[in-house]
N, C-alpha and C positions, 0 to 999 in steps of 0.2 A: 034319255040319251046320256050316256056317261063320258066323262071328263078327263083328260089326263091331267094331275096334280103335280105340278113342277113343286118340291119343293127347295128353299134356297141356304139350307143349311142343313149339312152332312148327319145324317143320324147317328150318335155313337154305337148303336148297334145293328149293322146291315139286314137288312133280311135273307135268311137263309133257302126261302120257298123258291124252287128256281121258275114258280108259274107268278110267284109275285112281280106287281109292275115295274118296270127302269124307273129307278127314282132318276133324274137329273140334278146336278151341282152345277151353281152358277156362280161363280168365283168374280165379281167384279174386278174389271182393270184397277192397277194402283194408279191414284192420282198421283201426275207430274207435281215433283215436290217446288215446294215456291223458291224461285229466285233467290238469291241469296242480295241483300242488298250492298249494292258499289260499297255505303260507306263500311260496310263488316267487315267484306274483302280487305278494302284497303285498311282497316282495322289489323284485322288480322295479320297482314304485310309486313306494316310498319312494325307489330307486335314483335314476328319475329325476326325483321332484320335487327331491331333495337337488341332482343334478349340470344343474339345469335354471340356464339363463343370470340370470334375474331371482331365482331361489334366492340363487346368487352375488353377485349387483348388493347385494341386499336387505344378505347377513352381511358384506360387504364394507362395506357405510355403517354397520350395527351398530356392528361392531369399531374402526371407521373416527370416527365421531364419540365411540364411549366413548374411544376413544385419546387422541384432541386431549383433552376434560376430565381425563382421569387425566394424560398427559404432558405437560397445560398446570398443573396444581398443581405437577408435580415443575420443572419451570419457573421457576413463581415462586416454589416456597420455593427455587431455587438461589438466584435472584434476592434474596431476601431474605438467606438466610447471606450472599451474598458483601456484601449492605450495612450485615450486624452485625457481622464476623468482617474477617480480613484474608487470606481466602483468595483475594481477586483477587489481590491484589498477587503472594500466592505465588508462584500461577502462573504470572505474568506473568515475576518472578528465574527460575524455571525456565526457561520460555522463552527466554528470550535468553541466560538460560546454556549453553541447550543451541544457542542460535543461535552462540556466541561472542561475542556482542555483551557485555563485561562493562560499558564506560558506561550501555545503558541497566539492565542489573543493580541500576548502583550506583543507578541514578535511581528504580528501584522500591521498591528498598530504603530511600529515602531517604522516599518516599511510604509506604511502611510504617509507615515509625518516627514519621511524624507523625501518620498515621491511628491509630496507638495510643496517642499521647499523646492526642488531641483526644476521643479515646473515655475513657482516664482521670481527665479533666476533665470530663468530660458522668458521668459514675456519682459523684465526689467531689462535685457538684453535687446529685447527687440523695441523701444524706445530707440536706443542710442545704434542699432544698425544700421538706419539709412544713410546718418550723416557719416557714419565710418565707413559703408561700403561707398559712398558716392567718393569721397578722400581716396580710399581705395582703388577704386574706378581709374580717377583723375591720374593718381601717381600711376599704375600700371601703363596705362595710355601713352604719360608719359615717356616713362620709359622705351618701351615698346617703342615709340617712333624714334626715341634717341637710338634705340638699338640699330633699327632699320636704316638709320642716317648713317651710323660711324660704320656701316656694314658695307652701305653703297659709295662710301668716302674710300672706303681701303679697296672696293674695285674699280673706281677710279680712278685710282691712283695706278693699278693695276693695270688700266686697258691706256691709258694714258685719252678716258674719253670724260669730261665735264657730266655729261648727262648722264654716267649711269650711279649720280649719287643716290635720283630718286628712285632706279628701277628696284631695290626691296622694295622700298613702299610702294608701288607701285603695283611691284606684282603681289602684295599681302591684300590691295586694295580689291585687286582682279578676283583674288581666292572667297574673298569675304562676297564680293557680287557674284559669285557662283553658288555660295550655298545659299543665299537669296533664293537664285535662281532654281535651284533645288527642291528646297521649303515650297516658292512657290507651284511649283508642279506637284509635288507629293501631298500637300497641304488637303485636297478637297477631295482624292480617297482617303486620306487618312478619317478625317470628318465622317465619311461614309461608313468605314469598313470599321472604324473605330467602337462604335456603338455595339455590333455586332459580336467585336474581341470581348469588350468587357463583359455583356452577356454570358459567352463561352465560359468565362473564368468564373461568371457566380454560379454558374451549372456544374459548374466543376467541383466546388468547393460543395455545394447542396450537394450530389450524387455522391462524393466521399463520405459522407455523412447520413447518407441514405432521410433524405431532411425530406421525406413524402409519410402522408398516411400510410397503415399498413395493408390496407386493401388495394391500393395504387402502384405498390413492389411488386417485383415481377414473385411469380407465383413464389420459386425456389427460397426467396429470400424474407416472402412475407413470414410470419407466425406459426409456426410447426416446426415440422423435423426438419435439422438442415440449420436454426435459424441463428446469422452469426451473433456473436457476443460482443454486446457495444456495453459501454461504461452505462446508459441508460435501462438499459434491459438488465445489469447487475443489481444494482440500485433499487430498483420494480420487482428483482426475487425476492431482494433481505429485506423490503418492506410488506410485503406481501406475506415475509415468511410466519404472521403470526406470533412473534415476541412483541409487546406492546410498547417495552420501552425503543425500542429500535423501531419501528414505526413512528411514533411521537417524534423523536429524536430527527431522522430525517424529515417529517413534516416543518420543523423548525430550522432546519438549515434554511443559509439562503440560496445554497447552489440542489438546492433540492439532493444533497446527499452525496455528490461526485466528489466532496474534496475528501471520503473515506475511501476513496478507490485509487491503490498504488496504477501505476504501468499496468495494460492490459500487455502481454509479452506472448509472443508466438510459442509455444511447448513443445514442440515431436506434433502429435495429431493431435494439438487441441490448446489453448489458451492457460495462462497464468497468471493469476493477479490476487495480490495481498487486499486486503481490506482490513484499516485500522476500525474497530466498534466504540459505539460513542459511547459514555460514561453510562452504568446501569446497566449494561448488557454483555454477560460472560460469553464467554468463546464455546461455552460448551452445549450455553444454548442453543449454538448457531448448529452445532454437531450433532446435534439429537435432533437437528431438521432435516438431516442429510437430503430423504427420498422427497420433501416438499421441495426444498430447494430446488434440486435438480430439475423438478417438473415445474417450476416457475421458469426456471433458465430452457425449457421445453427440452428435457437430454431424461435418458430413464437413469434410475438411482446410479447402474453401477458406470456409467458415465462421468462423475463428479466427485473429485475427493476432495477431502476437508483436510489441513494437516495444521498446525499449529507451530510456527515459528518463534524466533527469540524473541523479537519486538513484541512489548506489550500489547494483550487488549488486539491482538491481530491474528486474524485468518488468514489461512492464503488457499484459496479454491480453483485446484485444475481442472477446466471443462474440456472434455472430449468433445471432437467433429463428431456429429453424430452417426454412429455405424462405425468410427473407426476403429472401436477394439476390437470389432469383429473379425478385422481381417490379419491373415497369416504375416507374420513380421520376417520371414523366412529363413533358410539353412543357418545351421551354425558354421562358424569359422572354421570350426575343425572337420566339418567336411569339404568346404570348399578348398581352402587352403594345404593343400598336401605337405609342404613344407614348414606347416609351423611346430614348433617345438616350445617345452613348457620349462620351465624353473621356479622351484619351488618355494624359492627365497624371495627373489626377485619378484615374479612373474605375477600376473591375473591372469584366472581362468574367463575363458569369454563365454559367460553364461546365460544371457539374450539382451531386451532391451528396454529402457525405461519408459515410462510414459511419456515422456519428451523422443521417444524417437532415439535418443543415447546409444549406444554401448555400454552394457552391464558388465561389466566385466569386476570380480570379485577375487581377495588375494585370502590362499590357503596354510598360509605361513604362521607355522603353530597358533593356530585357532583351532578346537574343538567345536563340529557342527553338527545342528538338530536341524533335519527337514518334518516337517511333518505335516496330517490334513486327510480330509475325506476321504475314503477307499476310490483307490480310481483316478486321480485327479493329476497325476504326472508326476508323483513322491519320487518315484525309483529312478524314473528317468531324469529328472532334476539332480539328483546324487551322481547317475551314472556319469550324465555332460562331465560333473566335474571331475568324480575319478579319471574320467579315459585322456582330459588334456594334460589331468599331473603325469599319469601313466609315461606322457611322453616324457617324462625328466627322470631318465635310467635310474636316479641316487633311488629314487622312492618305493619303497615297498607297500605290497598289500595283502593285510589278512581279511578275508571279507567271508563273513556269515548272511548268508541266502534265506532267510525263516519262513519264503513264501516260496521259493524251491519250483520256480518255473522254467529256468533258463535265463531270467534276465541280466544273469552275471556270468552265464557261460562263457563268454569273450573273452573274460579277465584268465582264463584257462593258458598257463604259458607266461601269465605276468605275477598273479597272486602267489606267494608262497601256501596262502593253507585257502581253501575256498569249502565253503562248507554249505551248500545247498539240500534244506529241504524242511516242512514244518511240523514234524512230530516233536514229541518231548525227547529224545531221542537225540535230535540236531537244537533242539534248544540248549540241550544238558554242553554238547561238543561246542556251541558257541560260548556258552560260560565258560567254560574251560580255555577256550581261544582267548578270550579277553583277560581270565587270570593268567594266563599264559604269559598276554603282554604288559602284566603287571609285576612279573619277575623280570621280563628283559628291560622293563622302565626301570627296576629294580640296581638291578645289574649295572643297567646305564649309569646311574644315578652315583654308584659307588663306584666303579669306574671314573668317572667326570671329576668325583672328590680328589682320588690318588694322582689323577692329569688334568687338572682344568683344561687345557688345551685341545683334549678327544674332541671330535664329530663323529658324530652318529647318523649312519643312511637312515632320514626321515621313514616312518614309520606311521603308515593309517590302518588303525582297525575298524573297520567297517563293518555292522549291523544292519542289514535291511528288516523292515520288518517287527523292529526291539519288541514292540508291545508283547509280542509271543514270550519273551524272554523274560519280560517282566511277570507274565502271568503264566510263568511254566509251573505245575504244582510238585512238579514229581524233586524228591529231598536225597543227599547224598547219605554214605555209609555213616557220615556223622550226626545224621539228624537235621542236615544245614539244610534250608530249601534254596534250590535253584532259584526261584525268583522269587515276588513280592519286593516292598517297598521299607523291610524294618532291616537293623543292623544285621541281623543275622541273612539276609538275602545273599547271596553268592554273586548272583549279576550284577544286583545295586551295588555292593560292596567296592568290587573290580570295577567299576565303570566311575562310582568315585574317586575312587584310589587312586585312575588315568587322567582325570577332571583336575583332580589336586595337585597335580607333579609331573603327567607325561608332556606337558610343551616344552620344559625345561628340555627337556634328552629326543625332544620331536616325536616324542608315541602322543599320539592322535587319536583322538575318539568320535569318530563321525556316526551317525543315527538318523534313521530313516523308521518313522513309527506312525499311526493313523488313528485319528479319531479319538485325541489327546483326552487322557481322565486322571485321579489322583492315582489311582492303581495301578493304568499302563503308563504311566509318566509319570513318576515321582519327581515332587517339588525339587528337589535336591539334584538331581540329574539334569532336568531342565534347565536349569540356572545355570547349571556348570558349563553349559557350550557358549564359545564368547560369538560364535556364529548362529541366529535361530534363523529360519526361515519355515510361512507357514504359507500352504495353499488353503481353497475354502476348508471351514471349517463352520460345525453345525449354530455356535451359540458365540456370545462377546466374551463368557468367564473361557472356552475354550482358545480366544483370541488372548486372553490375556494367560494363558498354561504355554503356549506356544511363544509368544512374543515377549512377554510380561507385560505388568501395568502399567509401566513407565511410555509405552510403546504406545498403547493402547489408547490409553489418554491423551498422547499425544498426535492421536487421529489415525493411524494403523488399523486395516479394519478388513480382516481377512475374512472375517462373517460374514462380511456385505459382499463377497464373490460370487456368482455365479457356479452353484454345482454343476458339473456336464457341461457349460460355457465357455467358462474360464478355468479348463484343465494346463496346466504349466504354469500360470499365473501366481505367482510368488508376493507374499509380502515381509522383507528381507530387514531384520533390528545387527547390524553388524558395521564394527568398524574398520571390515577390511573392504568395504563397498563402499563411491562415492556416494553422499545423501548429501543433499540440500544442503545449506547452512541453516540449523534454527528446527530441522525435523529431526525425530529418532530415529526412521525407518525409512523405504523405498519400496514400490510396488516395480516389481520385475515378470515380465511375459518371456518365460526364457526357451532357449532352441529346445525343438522336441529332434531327436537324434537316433533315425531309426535301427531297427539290429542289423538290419543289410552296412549302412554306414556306419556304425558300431563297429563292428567287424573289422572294416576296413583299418580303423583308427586305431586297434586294438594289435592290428597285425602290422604296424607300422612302430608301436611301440615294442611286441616284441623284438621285432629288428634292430632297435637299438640298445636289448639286453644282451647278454650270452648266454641266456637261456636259463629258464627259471623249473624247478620241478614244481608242481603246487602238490600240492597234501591236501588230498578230499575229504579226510577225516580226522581227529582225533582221538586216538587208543590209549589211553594211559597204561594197561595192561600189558598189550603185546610188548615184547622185546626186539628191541629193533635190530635190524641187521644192519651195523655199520658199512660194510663195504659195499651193498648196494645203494644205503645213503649218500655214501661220495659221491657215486657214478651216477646218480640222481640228482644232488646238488650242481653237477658238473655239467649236465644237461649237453646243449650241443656247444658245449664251449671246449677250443681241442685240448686247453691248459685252462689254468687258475689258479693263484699264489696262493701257497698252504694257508695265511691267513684268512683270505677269502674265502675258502673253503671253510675254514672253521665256524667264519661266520653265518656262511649261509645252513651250516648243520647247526649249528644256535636256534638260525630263526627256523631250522624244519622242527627241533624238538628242545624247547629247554631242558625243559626237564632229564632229556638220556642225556646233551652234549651240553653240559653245563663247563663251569671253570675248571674241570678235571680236564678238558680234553686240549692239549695243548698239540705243538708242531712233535713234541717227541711222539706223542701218543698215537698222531697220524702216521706218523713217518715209523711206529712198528706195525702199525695195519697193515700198512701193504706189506713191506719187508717179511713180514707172516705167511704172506702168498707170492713170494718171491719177486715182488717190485715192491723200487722205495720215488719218493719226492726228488727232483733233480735241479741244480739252479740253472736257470734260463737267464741273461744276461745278467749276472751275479746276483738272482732272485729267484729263491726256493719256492720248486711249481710241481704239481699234482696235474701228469696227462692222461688224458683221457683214456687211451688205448691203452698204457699201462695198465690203468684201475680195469677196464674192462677184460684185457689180458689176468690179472689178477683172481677174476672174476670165473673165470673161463679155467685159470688153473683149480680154483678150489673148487669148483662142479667136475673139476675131471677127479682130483683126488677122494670128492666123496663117490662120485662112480665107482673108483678102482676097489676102494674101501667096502660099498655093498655089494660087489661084485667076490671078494672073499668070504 
């Protein structure tokens, strides 16, 4: 008899015969799992109501406000000993003892000895107060009721009534049983509510003081980013920072280090405070900790500058809010403002703003300036701000070389007399020329000014974007001279000292705009000669110090610690036409970025206040010029112009053709050669427009008639 074979576990390989037998699978039920036990549960419950977020929030504020009251009483009772006792002072001889500083020692010491005199005359005093206040008492008292007697005598006498001698005393008697009566009412809330007040005030004084652990602070304010800057957390960087004698040194204070910490002072976005270093510990150590520092005070490097004031043996460390240089400082003046106007004498250009949050604003009055720094990083635009608000002061001219030839000086089209845009050798050779150019009319000026001290000269900026090109142009003139390089025989170097040496006298100006400063494209000698430098980042500290100088540099200026691509506009400015601190070289400026939509604008606002300017896009020393379309060029859309101004303006279009040969007779046969001459306009000899054009239009008809034969 055969069986059927239940088996109870799947075979991994079925059988495939379809006359083979059904195997059966018998999957037993899962056993119901056990119970979970009450105390797990409520284990678990408690687990996470305990470790639940607003659990924490909740014992965090607890702990957090009983704190501030309890370490706001220990607070003000230090507060109190140190205004009974002479343990400020103590401190204070410690400290400086432990600083080395023995004169202010002796000086605390000396405030000691008088604080404890002035206190053993304040207790000697209180011996003999009671019997003098009780005397005191007495006499008042006295008085007092004689007053109120001869007070109710004379209304007495007055009502013609006996009894109202006593009514002041009387009624002073009634006044005195009212506030009694007062006292007693108010007396047992006060008792109550009382306790409660003075609580409030030590919470008060702990929460200003943030006097809690730092896990107990509300999140924003505990340890990370965000965390404010207390005199305690200063103290905790510069110990921490690693210099051993300055570690020791504060270990041995008694106020644990605070009495090296001037005023914490509010900045623009971000805090200020000196810090005098204790004997054994250079300023420069503290400088060469820049990036620890910062990350001790929880801020990244370029957050925190170092600068070095006059005060000896002193730091003074600006921390930024954290995040806040990131953000836009926004428009410049000159675009907001439609109606501001520039002077070039007077005036500052409003160039962005300080770390403190300021007004930058910088004066261009014969100072020769270097911008320079990283490709990319807002050179040009930094230059441009300041051309376009001088722009607005009509006196001022501009010859401006382009060597990167994009359009970024287009604008000035209408303002510049010579504008020379583009970066071949080519437009290098015509900016060297530009520049020798204005090293004959500095020339000119110069010996002129001798014959008249009294001359002024319309201020004069020659302007280079780009110099490095100029400096490293190989190509040499017919004499063998090279256009550039960095020895005597240079052409650009030459001219651009020449302007260095002598053009502020006569206001020729030498402004420069160059990138990724080397000995080659910046020669030492050029550098030095602008009494304005200004550098953005830049790749190393010796290129911090080609752009700034050493002087700068060492004295904490530190244009290398910028951020490439971050901190584009960001300026670090060695110049004594800018406010700086008292006691620093330099000023870090984040200045308006000013785009060519509002460029334009600013640009066609200053033409409006020219009578129109012809610019010259090139330089030909070759061609021979054609004087009378010169005039009616110089003349632009202005309908007159007094022959001398005209002369002038054919000066600055070419020295070289309209030098001192060209006087009012000279002009005054030009036209008359084409049958108009110069006319005087209210008894002042003037070149009009339509004449000259007239002029113009006669000698095109005569050479017509003329090829026409």
């Amino acid at each position: 008899m055969s069986e059927n074979v239940v088996h109870l576990h799947k075979p991994t390989d079925p059988p495939t015969d379809p006359a083979a037998p059904t195997v059966l699978t018998v999957v037993p039920d899962t056993p119901p799992a056990a119970p979970v036990p009450l105390w797990v549960r409520s284990g678990r419950t408690i687990k996470s109501a305990v470790t639940h977020e607003t659990t924490k929030t909740t014992a965090r504020a607890v702990a957090r406000h009983g704190l501030y009251t309890f370490n706001g009483g220990r607070i003000v009772a230090r507060r109190a000993w140190d205004g009974k006792t002479g343990a400020r002072y103590e401190r204070m001889i410690r400290t400086a003892e432990a600083a080395g500083n023995l004169e202010a020692a002796e000086e605390w010491e000396e405030r000691l000895q008088r604080f404890r005199a002035a206190r053993h005359h304040r207790r000697m005093d209180l011996l003999h107060s009671p019997v003098e206040a009780a005397k005191g008492l007495a006499v008042g008292t006295g008085v007092s009721i004689g007053v109120l007697v001869a007070l109710g005598v004379v209304m007495a006498i007055n009502n013609h009534d006996v009894t109202d001698v006593i009514t002041p005393l009387k009624a002073t008697i009634d006044f005195i049983a009212l506030l009694i009566r007062i006292v007693q009412v108010v007396w047992g809330p006060a008792l109550t509510i009382g306790p409660f007040l003075a609580l409030l005030a030590l919470w008060t004084v702990g929460s200003k003081q943030q006097a809690a652990p730092q896990w107990a602070l509300p999140a924003n304010v505990r340890s990370g980013e965000g965390e404010p800057i207390t005199p305690s957390i200063v103290v905790k960087a510069l110990r921490d920072l690693g210099v051993p004698a300055l570690r020791n040194a504060i270990k041995d204070m008694g106020d644990a280090g605070a009495s090296m910490l001037g005023p914490i002072r509010i900045a623009g976005c971000g805090v200020e405070v000196d810090v005098t270093l204790p004997s054994g510990v250079a300023t420069n150590e503290v400088q060469a900790k820049r990036r620890k520092l910062a990350e001790n005070l929880t801020r990244h490097e370029h957050e925190v500058f170092i600068t070095i004031p006059e005060a000896a043996r002193t730091v003074r460390l600006w921390i930024a809010d954290s995040g806040a240089l990131d953000e836009p400082i926004g428009p410049s003046p000159l675009v907001t403002d439609e109606t501001m106007t520039a002077n070039y004498k007077t005036g500052k250009a409003p160039w962005g703003q300080d770390l403190r949050g300021d007004a930058a604003a910088i004066s261009l009055y014969q100072r020769h300036l270097l911008v320079t720094g990283l490709s990319n990083q807002g050179k040009t635009a930094a230059l441009r701000a300041l051309a376009l608000w001088l722009a607005l002061d009509r006196n001022v001219q501009f010859w401006i070389a382009d060597l990167k030839g994009i359009g970024d000086w287009a604008v000035f089209e209408g303002i510049a007399k010579m504008l020379i845009e583009g970066p071949s050798d080519d437009h290098c050779i015509q900016a060297t020329e530009m520049v020798e150019d204005a090293v004959e009319e500095m020339n000119r000026r110069i010996e002129a000014q001798r014959r008249d001290p009294s001359i002024v000269f319309p201020p004069l900026i020659v302007l280079v974007d780009e110099a490095q090109k100029a400096f490293m142009c190989p190509a040499k003139g017919e004499d063998k001279r090279p256009y550039g390089g960095s020895k005597a025989t240079s052409r650009y170097f030459m001219a651009v000292r020449e302007i260095h040496n002598q053009g502020r006298a006569v206001d020729v100006l030498m402004w420069q705009g160059t990138q990724d400063p080397t000995d080659q494209n910046l020669p030492k000698l050029v550098r030095e000669g602008a009494h304005t430098r200004a550098s953005l980042v830049v790749g190393t500290e010796s290129q911090a110090e080609m752009a700034l100088g050493a002087k700068a540099v060492n004295a904490g200026a530190a244009p290398h610690l910028l951020r490439q691509g971050l901190d584009k506009g960001t300026l670090v400015v060695a110049s004594d036409g800018i406010d700086i601190p008292a006691g620093q070289s330099s000023i870090t400026v984040r200045t308006h970025f000013i785009d060519d939509e509002p460029a334009a604008e600013i640009a066609a606002r200053a033409k409006a206040l020219r009578d129109g300017v012809a610019t010259l896009r090139a330089v030909d020393r070759g061609e021979e010029r054609d004087a009378l379309a010169d005039v009616a060029a110089v003349l632009g859309d202005a309908p007159r112009l007094r022959t001398n101004e005209v002369l002038k303006r054919l000066h600055a279009l070419d020295p070289s053709a309209y030098g001192d040969q060209w006087t009012n007779d000279r002009l005054k046969s030009l036209l008359e050669e084409h049958g108009e001459e110069p006319k005087k306009s209210h008894g002042v000899m003037v070149v009009h427009r339509d004449h000259v054009l007239r002029a113009l239009a006669n000698r095109d008809a005569e050479g017509s008639a003329s090829a026409a034969e």
